[in-house]
Structures are given as structure tokens and as C-alpha cells.
N, C-alpha and C positions, 0 to 999 in steps of 0.2 A: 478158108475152111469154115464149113457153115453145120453149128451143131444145136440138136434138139434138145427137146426142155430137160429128157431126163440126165443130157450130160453135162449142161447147165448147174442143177440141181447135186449130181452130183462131185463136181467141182467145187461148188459154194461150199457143200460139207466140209469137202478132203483139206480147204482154205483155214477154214475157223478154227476155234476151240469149242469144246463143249463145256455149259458149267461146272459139270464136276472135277475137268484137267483145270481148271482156271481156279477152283477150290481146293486142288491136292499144292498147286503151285503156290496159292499163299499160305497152307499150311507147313508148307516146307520152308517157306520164308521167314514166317514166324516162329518157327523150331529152332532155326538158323539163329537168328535173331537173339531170342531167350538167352542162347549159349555165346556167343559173342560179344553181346553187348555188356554183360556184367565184367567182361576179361578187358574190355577197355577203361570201363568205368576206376577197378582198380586200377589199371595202370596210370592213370590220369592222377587219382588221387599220388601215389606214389610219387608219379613225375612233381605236384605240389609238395610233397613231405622235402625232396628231394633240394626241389626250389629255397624252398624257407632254411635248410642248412645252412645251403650256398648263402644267402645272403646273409643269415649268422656271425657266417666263420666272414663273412667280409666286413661287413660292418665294425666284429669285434675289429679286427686287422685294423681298419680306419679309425676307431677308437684308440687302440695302441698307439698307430701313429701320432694321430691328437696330443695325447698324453708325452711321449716324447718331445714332440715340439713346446710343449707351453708348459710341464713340469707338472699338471694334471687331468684328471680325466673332465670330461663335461659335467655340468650339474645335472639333477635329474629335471631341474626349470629347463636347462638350456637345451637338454634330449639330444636327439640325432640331427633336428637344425645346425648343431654346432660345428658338424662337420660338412655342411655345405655353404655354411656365411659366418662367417667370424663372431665370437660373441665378443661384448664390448670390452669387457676388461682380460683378453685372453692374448698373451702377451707372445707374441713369435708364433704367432698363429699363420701356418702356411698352404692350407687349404686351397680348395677345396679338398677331401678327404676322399670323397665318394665321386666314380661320375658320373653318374645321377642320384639327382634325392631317394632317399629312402619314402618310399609311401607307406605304403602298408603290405601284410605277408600274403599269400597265394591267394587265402579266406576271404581277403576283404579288411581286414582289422590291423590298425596299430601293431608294430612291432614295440613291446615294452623293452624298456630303457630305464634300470635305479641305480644310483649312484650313492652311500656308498649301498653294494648289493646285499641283500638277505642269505645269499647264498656263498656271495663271494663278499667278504667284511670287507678285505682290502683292496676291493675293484670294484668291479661292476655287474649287475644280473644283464641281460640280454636275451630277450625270448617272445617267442608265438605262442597264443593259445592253439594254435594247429585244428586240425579239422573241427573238433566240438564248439569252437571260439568261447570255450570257458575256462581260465583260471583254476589251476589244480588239477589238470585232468591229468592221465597216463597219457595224452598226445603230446602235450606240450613239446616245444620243441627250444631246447635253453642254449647258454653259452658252457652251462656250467657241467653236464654230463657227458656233451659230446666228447670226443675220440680226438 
């Protein structure tokens, strides 16, 4: 089938986009976008608030265990190391506590560990600076207020 220029031409058209379909489509994408992206952003944070609990309430647990084995809790020298290698003078120590090391919380940053606690005299503090990664904030995330 043999076809002349103008149905050629017209074909090419009916094929393409024009720039303005090609500009309502990325305005649509970025409308899209705007409203979505911020609904994952929170949940993400969320899913870290979330995170740093769990490792809390574990930690604390492997600390307890600590403490029953050996008749006390770790120094604030010997921190959370103490629950993945023995410290030297920690007597029926049957670790490892944790299975894996503790690094740090969702943020990036140290999980603090004081012994005896500011908030707990007769234990231990245990806490994230949580999202702000500053000391004192309304984020913090401790041992001492959770549920």
C-alpha cells in the first residue's frame, strides 16, 4: 500500500505528542508527586521513631539479662560493648546479650547508656536523641517513659 505525503504527514501527527500534552503530563506528575511524596516522607520517619523503640526495649531486656547474670548492670565506661564481649571483671558473664552489636539508632547517632541513671537512680537511663539528634528535645526516645 503506497501512501502520499499528506497521509504520511498526517500519520506522523496522529503518532506524536504535542508540547502542551507533554506539559499538562508533567504537571500532573508533579501535583502527584507534591501530595505523595510528603505521605511517605512521614511514614518513614515514623517507621525510624518506631525502630529506635524496638531497639530500647531490647537493649534494655539484654541489659536486665546482664544484670542478672553478673549481680549488676554495666558501667557507663563499659556502655553497651558489655553486652557483646565480656568485660574483665564481670563475673558469670554469659553473653553475648545482643545478636548483633548495638551501633547506633535510625539517625546515625549513639544510643546513650548512664549508669547509675539521672532518671532511673536505681538503674539505668537508656535513650535516642531521635530525629533532632539533640539532647533534651520532645523527640527523645528513653527507657524511662515508654509503656
Amino acid at each position: 500500500m503506497i501512501m502520499n505525503r499528506k497521509e504520511l504527514e498526517r500519520l506522523g501527527r496522529a503518532r506524536g505528542f504535542t508540547l502542551v500534552e507533554l506539559l499538562l503530563v508533567l504537571v500532573i506528575l508533579a501535583v502527584l508527586a507534591a501530595v505523595v511524596v510528603p505521605k511517605f516522607t512521614k511514614r518513614s520517619e515514623q517507621a525510624r521513631i518506631a525502630a529506635a523503640t524496638t531497639d530500647i526495649a531490647n537493649i534494655s531486656t539484654a541489659i536486665d539479662v546482664f544484670e542478672t547474670d553478673t549481680g549488676r548492670y554495666p558501667t557507663s565506661d563499659e556502655g553497651l560493648k558489655a553486652l557483646m564481649e565480656a568485660p574483665g571483671n564481670a563475673k558469670d558473664w554469659k553473653g553475648p546479650y545482643l545478636k548483633r552489636p548495638v551501633v547506633n539508632d535510625p539517625w546515625g547517632n549513639p544510643y546513650v547508656y548512664r549508669t547509675p541513671g539521672t532518671h532511673n537512680a536505681s538503674g539505668y537511663d537508656l535513650y535516642s536523641f531521635g530525629p533532632d539528634g539533640q539532647e533534651g528535645g520532645t523527640d527523645d526516645i528513653d527507657n524511662w517513659s515508654q509503656k
